[in-house]
C-alpha positions in Angstrom: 43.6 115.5 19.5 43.6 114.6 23.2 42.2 116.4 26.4 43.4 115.7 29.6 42.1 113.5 31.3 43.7 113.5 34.5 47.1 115.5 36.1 49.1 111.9 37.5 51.4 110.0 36.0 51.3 106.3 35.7 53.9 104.3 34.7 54.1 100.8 32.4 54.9 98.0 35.0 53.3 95.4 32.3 56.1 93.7 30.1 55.7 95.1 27.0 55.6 92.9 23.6 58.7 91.1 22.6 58.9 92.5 19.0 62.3 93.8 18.1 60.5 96.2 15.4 57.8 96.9 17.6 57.2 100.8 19.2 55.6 99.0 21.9 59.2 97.5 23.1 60.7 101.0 23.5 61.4 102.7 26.8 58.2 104.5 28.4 58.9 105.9 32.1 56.7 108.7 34.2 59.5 111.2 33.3 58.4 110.7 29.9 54.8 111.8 30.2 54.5 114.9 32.7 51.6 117.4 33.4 53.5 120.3 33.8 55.7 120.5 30.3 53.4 118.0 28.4 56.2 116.8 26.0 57.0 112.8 25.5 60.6 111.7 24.8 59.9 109.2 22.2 62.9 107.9 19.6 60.3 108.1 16.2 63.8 108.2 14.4 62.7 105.1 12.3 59.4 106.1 11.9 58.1 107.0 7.9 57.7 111.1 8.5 54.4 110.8 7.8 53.6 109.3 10.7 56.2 111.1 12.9 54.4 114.1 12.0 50.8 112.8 12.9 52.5 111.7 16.3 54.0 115.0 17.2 50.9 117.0 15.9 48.9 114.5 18.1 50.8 114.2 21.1 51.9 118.0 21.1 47.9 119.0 22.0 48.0 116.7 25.0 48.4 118.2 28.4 48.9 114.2 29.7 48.2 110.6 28.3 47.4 108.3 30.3 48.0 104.2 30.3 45.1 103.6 28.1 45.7 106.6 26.1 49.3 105.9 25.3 48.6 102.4 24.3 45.5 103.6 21.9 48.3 106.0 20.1 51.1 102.9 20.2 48.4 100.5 18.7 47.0 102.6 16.4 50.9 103.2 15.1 51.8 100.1 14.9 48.5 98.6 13.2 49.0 101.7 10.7 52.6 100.2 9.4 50.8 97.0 9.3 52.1 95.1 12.5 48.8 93.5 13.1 50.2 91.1 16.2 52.4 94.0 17.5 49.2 96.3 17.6 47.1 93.3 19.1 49.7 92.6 21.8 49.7 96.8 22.8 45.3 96.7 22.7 45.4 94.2 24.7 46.8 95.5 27.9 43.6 98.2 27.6 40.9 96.4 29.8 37.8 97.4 28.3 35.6 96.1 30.8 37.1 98.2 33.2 36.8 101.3 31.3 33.3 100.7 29.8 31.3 102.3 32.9 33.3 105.6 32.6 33.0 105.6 29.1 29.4 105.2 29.0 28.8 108.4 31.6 31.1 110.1 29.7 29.5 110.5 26.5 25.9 110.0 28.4 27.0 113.5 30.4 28.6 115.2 27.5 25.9 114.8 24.8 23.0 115.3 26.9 22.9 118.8 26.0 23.7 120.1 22.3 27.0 121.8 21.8 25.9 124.9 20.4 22.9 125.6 23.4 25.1 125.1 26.4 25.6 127.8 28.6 28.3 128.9 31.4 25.8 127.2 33.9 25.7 123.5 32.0 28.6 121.8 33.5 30.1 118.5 33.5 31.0 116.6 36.6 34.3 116.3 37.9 36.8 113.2 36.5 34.0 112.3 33.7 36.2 111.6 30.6 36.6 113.7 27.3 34.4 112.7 24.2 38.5 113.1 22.5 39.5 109.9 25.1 36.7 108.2 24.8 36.6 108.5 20.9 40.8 107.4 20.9 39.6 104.3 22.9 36.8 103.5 20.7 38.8 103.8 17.4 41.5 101.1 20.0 38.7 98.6 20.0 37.7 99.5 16.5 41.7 98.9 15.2 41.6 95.8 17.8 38.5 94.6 16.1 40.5 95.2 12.6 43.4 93.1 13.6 41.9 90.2 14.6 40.0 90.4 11.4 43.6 90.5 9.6 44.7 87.7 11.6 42.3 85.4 11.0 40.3 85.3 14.1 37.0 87.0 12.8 34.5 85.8 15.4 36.8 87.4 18.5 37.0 90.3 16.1 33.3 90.6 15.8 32.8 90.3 19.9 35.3 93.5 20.2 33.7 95.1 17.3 30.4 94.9 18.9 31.5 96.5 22.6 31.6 99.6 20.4 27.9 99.3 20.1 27.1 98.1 23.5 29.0 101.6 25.0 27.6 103.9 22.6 23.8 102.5 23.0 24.0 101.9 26.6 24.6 105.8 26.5 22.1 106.8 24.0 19.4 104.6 24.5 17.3 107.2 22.1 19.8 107.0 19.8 22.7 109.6 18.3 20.9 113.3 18.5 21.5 115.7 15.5 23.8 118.3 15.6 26.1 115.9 17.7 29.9 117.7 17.9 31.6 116.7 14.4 34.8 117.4 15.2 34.8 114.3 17.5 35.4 111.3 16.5 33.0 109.3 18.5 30.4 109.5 15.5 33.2 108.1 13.0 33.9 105.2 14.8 30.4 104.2 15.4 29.5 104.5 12.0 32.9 102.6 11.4 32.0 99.7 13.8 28.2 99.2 12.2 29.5 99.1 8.9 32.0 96.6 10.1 30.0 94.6 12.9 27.3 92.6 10.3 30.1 91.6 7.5 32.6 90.1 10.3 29.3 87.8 11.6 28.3 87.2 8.1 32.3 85.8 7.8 32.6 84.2 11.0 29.2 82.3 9.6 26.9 83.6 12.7 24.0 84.7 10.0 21.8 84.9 13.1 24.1 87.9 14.5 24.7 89.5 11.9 21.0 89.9 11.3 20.7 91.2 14.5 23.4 93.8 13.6 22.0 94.7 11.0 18.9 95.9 12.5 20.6 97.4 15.6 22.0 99.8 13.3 18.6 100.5 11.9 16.4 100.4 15.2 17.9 103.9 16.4 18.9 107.2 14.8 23.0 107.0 14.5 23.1 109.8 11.9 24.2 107.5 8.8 24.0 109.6 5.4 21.0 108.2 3.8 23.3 106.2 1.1 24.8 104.3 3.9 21.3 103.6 5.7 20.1 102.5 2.2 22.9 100.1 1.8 22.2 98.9 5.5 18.5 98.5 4.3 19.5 96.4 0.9 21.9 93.9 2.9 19.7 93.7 5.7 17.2 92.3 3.1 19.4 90.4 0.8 20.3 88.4 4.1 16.5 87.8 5.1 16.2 86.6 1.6 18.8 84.3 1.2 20.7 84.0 4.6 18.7 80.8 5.3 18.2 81.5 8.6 15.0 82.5 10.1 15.0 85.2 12.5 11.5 86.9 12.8 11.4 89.8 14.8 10.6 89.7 19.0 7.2 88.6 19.4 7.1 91.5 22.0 6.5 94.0 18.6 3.6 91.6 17.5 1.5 92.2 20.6 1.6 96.0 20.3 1.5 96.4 16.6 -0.2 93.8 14.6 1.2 94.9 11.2 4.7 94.1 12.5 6.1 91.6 10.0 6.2 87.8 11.1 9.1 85.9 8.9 12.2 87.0 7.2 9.7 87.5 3.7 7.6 90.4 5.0 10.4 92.5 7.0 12.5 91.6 3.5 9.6 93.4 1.1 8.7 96.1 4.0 12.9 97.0 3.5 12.7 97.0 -0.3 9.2 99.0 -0.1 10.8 101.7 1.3 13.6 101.5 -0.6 11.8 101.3 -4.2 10.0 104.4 -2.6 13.3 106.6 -2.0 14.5 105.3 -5.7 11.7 107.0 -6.7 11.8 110.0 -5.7 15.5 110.1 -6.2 16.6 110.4 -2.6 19.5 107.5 -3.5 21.1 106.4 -6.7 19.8 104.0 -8.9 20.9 100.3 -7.7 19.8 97.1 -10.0 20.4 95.3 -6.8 17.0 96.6 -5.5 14.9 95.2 -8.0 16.1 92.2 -8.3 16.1 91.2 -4.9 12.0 92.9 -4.8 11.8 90.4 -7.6 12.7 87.3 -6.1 10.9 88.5 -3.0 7.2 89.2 -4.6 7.7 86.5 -7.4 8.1 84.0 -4.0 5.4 85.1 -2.8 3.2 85.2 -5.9 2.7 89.0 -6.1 3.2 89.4 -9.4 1.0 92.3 -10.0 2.5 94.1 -7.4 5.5 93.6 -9.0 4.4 95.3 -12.2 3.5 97.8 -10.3 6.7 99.0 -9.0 8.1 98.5 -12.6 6.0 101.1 -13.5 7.1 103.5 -10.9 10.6 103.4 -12.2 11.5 106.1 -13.3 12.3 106.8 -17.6 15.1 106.2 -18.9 15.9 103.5 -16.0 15.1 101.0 -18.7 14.3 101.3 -22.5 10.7 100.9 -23.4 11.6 97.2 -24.8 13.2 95.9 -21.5 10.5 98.1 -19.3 7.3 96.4 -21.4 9.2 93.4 -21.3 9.3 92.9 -17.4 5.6 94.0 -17.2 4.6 91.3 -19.7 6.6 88.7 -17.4 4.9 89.8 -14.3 1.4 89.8 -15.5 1.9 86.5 -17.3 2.9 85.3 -14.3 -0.4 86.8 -12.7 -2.3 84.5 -14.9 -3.2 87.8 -16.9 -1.9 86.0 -20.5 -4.0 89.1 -22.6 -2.1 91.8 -20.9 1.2 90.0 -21.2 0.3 89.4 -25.2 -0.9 93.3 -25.4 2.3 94.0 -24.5 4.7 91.9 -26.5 2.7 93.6 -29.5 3.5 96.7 -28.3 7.3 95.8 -28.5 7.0 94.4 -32.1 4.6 97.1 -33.0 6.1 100.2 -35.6 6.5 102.5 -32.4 9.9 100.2 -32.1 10.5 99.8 -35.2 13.8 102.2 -35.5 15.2 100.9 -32.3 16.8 97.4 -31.7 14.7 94.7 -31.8 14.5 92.7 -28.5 14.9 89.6 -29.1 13.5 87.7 -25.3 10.5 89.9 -25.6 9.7 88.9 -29.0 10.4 84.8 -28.2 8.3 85.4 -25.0 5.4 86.8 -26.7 5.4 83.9 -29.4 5.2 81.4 -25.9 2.3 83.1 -24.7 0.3 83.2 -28.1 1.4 79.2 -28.1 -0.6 79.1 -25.3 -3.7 80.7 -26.6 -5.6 79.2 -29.9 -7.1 82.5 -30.6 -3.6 84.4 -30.9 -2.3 80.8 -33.0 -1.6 83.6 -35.7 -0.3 86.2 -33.8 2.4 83.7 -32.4 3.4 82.4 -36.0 4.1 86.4 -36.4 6.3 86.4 -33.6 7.9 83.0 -34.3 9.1 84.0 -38.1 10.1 87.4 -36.5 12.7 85.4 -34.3 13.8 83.0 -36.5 14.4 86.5 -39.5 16.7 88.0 -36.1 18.3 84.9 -35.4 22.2 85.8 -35.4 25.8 84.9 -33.6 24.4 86.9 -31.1 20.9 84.9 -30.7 21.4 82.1 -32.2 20.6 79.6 -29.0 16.6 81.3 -29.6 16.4 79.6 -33.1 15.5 76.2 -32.0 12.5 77.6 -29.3 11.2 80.0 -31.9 10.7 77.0 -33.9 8.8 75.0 -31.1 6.7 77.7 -30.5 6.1 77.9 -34.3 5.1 74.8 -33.9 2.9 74.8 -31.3 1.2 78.1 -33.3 0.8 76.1 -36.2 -1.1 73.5 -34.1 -3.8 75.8 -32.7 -3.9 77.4 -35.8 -5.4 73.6 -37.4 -7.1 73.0 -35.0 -9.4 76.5 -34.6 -9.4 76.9 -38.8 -12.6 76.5 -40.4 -11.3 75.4 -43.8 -9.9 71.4 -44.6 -7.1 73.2 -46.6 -5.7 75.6 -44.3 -6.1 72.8 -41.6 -4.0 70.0 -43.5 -1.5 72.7 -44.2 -0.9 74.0 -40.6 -0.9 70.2 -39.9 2.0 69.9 -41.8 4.0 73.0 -40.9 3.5 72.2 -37.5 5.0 69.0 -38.0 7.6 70.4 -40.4 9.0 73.5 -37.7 8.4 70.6 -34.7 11.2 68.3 -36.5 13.2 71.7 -37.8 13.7 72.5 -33.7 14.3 68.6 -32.7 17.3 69.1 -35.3 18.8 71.9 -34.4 18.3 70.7 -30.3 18.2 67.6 -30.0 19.4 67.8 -26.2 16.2 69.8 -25.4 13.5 67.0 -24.1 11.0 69.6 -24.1 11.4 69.9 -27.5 10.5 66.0 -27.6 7.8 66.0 -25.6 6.2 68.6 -27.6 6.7 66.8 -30.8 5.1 63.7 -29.6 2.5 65.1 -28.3 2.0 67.1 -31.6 2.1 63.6 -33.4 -0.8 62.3 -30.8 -3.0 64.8 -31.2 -3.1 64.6 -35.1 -3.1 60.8 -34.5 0.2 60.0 -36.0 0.1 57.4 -33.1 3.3 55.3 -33.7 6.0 58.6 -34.6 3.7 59.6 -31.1 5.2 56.6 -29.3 8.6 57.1 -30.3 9.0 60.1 -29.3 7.5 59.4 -25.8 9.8 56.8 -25.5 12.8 58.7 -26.3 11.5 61.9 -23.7 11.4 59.2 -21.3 14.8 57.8 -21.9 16.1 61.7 -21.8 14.7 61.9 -18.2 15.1 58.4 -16.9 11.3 58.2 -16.2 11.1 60.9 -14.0 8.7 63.1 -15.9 4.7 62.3 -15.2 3.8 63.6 -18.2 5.8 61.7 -20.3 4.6 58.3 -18.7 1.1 59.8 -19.7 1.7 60.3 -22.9 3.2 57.0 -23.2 0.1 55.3 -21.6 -2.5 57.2 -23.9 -0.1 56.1 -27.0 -0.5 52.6 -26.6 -4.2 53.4 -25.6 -4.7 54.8 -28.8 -3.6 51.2 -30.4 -6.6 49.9 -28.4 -3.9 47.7 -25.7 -5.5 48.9 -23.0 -4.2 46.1 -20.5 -0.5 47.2 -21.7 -1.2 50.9 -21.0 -2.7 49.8 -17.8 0.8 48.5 -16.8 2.8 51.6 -17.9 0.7 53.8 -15.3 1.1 51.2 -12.7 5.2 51.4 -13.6 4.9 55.0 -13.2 3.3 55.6 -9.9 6.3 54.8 -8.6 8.4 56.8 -10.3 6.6 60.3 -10.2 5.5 63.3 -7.8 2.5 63.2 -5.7 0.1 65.3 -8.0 1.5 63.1 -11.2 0.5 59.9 -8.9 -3.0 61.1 -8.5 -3.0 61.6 -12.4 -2.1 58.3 -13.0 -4.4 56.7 -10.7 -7.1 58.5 -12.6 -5.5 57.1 -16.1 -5.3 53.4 -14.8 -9.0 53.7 -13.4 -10.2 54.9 -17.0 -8.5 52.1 -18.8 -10.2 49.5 -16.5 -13.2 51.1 -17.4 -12.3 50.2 -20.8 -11.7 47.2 -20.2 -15.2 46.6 -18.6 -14.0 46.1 -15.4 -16.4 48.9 -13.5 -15.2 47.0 -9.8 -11.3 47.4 -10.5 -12.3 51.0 -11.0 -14.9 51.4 -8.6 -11.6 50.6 -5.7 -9.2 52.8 -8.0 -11.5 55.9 -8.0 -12.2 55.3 -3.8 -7.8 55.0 -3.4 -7.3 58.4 -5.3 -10.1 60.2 -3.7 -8.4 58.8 -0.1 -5.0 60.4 -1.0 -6.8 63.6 -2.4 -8.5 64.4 1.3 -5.7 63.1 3.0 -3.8 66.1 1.5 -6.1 68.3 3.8 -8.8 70.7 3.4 -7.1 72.0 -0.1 -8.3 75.8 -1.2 -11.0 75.2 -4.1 -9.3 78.0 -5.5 -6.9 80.6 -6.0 -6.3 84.4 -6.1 -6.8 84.4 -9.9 -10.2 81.5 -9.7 -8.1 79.0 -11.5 -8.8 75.9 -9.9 -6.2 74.0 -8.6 -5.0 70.6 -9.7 -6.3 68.6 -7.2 -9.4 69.9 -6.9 -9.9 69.3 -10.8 -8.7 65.7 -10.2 -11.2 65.4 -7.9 -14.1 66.4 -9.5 -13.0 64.5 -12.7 -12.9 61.8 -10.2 -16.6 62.5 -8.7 -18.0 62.4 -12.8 -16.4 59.3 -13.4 -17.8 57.0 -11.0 -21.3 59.2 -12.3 -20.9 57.7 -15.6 -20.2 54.5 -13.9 -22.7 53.9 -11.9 -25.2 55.9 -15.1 -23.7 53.0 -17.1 -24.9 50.1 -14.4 -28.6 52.4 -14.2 -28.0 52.9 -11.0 -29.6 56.6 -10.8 -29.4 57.2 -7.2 -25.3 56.7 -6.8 -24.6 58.9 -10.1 -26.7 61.7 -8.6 -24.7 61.5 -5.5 -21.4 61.4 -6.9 -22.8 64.3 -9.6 -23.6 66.5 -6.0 -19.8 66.0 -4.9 -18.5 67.1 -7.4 -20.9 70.3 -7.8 -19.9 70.8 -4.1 -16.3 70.9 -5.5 -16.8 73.2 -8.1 -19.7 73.8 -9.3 -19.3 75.7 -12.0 -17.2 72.6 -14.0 -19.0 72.5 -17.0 -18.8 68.6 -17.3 -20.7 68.6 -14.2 -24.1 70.1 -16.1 -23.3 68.5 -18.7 -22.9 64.9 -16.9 -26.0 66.0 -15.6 -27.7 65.9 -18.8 -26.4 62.7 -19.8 -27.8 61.4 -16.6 -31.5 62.8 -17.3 -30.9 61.4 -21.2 -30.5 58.4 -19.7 -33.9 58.4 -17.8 -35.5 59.6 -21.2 -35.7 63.3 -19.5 -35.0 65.0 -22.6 -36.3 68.6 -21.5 -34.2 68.6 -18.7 -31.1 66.9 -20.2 -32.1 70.1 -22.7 -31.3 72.5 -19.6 -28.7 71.2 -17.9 -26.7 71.2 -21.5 -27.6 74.7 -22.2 -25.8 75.6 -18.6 -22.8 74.2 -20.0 -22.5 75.7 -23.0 -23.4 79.1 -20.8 -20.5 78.4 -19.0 -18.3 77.0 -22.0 -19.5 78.1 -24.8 -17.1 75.7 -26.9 -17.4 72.7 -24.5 -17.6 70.3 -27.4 -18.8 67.1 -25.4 -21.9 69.2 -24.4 -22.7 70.3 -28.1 -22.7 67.4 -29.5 -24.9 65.9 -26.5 -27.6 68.9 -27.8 -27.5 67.7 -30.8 -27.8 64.3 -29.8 -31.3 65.3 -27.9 -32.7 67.4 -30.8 -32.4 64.5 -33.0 -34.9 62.6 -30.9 -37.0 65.3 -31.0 -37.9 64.7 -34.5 -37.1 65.8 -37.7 -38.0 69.0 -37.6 -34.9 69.8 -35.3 -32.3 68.0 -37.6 -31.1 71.6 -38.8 -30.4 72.5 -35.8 -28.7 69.4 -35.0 -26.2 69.3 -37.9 -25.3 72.8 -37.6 -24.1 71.7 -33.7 -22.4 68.9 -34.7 -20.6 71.3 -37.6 -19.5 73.3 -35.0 -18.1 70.4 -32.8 -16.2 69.3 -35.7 -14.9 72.9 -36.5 -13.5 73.1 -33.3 -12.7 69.4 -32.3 -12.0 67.4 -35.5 -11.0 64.7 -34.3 -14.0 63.8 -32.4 -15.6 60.6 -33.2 -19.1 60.6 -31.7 -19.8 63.9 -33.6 -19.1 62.2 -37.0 -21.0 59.2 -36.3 -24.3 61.0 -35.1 -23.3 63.3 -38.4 -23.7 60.3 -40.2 -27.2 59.3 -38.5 -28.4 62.8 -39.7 -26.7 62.3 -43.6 -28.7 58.7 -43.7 -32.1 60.4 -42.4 -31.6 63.1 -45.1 -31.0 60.2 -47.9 -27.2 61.1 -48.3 -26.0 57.9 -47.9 -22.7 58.7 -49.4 -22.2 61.4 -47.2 -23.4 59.2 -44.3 -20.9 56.4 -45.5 -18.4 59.0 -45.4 -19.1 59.7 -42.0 -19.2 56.4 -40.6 -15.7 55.3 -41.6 -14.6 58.7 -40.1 -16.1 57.9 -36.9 -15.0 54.2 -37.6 -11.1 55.1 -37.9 -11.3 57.7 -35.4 -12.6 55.5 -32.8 -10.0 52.9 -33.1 -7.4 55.8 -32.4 -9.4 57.5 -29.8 -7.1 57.3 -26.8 -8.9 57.0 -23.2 -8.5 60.5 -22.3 -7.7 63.3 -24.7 -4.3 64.1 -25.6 -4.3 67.8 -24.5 
């Protein structure tokens, strides 16, 4: 395997290693290694024969070795039978640095031609190396690298490691060209060293490096098979991802090509892009590992439909059409696209699936999303019994959610029915599968939380309390929500001073956005307490920290507005009722036009609109800005029952029309108390008095366990 490289003879005046065991002790003299016959006098009596063979079919093709040569062959010996300081102690008298320059020309001169396409005229110069040297001195530093590895000292290992790279890519500056000579080992030991480079800086904790070496291997052509590169691509991105260490690519690249990525996220996705794409058309084998990590990468950046995208380029039979719809469903739910997410969860409790095993997540899933939704209340209740019929050893941990969102179901299914009956009765089996999933977790403070707030909104006020109380305890007051609930409890029981000092105990114990709530809370109870100054200063503090946030987006990709700005213009509409309240028209029309400039199309905004011109006896246009409401929320029940409110001072002949609005804010909001009391001012002008007595101790008990804000 060796070509001679030069006709002297040299002879070992270094001391060799000390190591009675060691080949590198033995005897080496210049009569040992001569040009003429070739042959080395070497005692390899004690050798295993398999390696006495590979020595004398090695050394038998050499013409001469040379100093560096014979300690490549004496290293790589030794670090074969596992002498790992013996093979260190024989690399180390090879001085690299030395060498490097030779090696470099060497394998610059002899590849710059391909092997097959030189002729009798293409020569090399005189006293330039062998590519069979150069590769034996390569796989030295390579087995150097490898023992210092073994010995513990990864980060020196890593340095040697990468002088493999620094020769090879000092000579090929373009890269490895095709059809390179593969009976040399040259290509072997490259490949070797940038497999090995990245995973001794990832162990020697140098993330930065290793991310470096990573992409030196990927900058230039080297030849890699194309499941190696893809491996090289996967960890490369896996490290951008969740290295913790940002290393964005030279800002040189920027300047010439804009679309160069700027963090470790973007070069991450552009690697798994390209990845997914050979997946798909079957240029590698299938790896989970892809996926996932595109997962984590999109869902951090909030491209979920570009996500469900790529899941439907996978190919069939990667998944089964259960897990497939299933991952869809998560990504577009996370998209803020809840129909297509419920479209699907059908589709996997459709009868297409019905002869396959049922799956389980997808079904539990789809009952949370109809939870969600009032108009899919029944849908969910489907899905709910569906998982609870399953449940099994295998499931049995899904029991106790499929009952909350049973729950939940039942809820929106009262509270969109049209009939007393079936509302009384989801009432109760709300209540009923709430309590059934409390039992069976009791550790689960979501659970709790959502049975209180079940027990608020059907105004079971005090079981309400208690089980805000006991979600508190569960989180040790961390939870914003829970405080709210709390406050809105004891709001409900009219103590408004008391819930007043359970958001001012809060604000200290709760997030930033779950602050701003609060202030909001406590600035509506002193409202309450007809104390429009208190309020007045708490309203001007929370719109301070909301612009001291900065300039906020009013929106995002999907037009849901974001907390804050919501907060805001709640914020805006509440001094307008304020200051409507004290008749001072000028200041409500200004704080009306902020929040309009926040979002304008809020539909309390029209409709505090219209309250303002009822208040200035400006029925048409109060009759207007309503009717832009209800175009923009067609159930908006505050706005219908303000209609109806108008139209009965419009006379009698528009009492009809009137009672069949406030039907239709009852239907969809019974609880509310204004639309039973101006019910009742209808039933009275009709002559049912009975009715309208009815109606008035509705309104009556309802107000007295109205909380400040609602519930939901």
């Amino acid at each position: 395997m060796l070509c001679a490289c030069s006709g002297e003879q040299f002879k070992f005046e270094e001391p060799v290693p000390q190591s009675p065991e060691s080949l590198a002790t033995r005897d080496f003299s210049a009569s040992g290694l001569s040009s003429r016959t070739g042959t080395i006098d070497w005692e390899l009596s004690k050798l295993e024969d398999a390696q006495v063979d590979e020595a004398e079919s090695t050394l038998k093709e050499a013409l001469s070795l040379n100093y560096e040569e014979a300690r490549a062959l004496l290293g790589r010996l030794e670090y074969q039978r596992g002498n790992f300081d013996a093979a260190l102690q024989v690399f180390n008298g090879i001085d690299i640095k030395t060498l490097s320059p030779s090696m470099t020309k060497a394998i610059a001169e002899r590849t710059r031609l391909q092997p097959r396409s030189r002729s009798k005229s293409d020569s090399v110069q005189p006293g330039v190396m062998s590519l069979h040297s150069v590769s034996l001195l390569l796989e030295a530093i390579l087995l150097k690298a490898n023992s210092l590895n073994e010995l513990g000292k990864v980060k020196e290992a890593a340095r040697e490691c990468k002088n493999i790279l620094d020769i090879v890519d000092s000579a090929l500056p373009s890269g490895m060209p095709e059809g390179f000579n593969e009976d040399c080992k040259l290509q072997e030991m490259l490949h070797k060293a940038l497999e090995l480079l990245p995973k001794l800086w990832i162990d020697a904790g140098f993330l930065d490096e290793a991310i470096i070496a990573y992409r030196r291997t990927l900058v230039k052509p080297w030849n890699l098979d194309r499941h190696k590169l893809a491996n090289v691509q996967k960890n490369l991105a896996a490290m951008l991802l969740y290295g913790g260490v940002e290393a964005s690519l030279p800002s040189q690249l920027k300047i010439w090509n804009p679309t160069t990525p700027s963090n470790n996220m973007e070069e991450a996705i552009l690697l798994l892009y390209i990845l997914m794409k050979k997946l798909m058309y079957c240029e590698i084998k299938w790896d989970p590992e892809i996926i996932d990590h595109l997962c984590f990468a999109l869902s951090m950046c909030g491209q979920f439909e570009s996500l469900a995208g790529h899941f439907e380029q996978v190919l069939p039979g990667t998944f089964t059409r259960a897990e497939r719809w299933f991952f869809l469903a998560l990504c577009y739910s996370a998209a803020g696209q809840n129909e297509a997410a419920i479209n699907l969860s059908k589709k996997i409790a459709g009868c297409s699936e019905s002869k396959h095993k049922t799956h389980v997540p997808s079904l539990l899933f789809g009952a949370k999303l109809c939870s969600q939704s009032p108009e899919h209340a029944l849908e969910g209740i489907e899905l709910a019994r569906r998982v609870i019929e399953l449940a099994n050893h295998e499931n049995e941990h899904f029991k106790y959610l499929a009952y909350r969102f049973l729950g939940l179901c039942y809820g929106n299914a009262a509270r969109t029915s049209v009939s007393d009956s079936e509302r009384f009765f989801y009432h109760g089996e709300s209540i009923s599968s709430l309590n059934i999933a409390v039992a069976s977790h009791n550790q689960d403070p979501d659970v709790i939380f959502t049975l209180g707030l079940e027990n608020a909104m059907q105004r079971n006020i005090t079981a309400a309390f208690d089980n805000a109380m006991i979600y508190s305890d569960m989180v040790a007051g961390s939870s914003g929500k829970g405080w709210k609930l709390l406050a809105l409890a004891v709001s409900a029981e009219q103590r408004f001073s008391d819930a007043e000092t359970i958001a001012d105990l809060a604000f200290d114990e709760t997030e930033k956005i779950d602050q701003l709530e609060l202030l909001r809370l406590k600035a509506v109870l002193q409202i309450a307490q007809e104390q429009p100054k208190q309020a007045i200063e708490t309203y001007r503090i929370l719109l301070s920290l909301i612009r001291a946030q900065g300039e906020h987006q009013r929106k995002d990709l999907d037009s849901q507005v974001s907390p804050e700005t919501r907060l805001e213009t709640e914020a805006w509409l509440d001094l307008a009722k304020i200051y409507s309240d004290l008749d001072s028209w000028r200041d409500a029309e200004i704080c009306i036009g902020k929040a309009k400039s926040v979002d304008f199309y809020f539909p309390r905004c029209w409709h505090a609109t219209g309250a303002l011109f009822v208040a200035r006896s400006l029925y048409k246009e109060a009759l207007v800005a309503f009717s832009i409401s209800l175009s923009i929320a067609p159930d908006y029940v505050p706005s219908i029952v303000s209609t109806a409110q108008v139209m009965m001072r419009l006379g009698s002949q528009t009492l009809p029309i009137a009672r069949s609005l406030l039907m239709n804010a009852l239907r969809l909001e019974p609880t509310n108390d204004e639309a039973w009391l101006h019910l009742g001012l209808i039933c009275k002008k009709e002559g049912s008095l009975q009715q309208a007595a009815d109606c008035f101790q509705a309104a009556h008990e309802l107000k007295m366990s109205a909380p400040v804000q609602s519930f939901a």
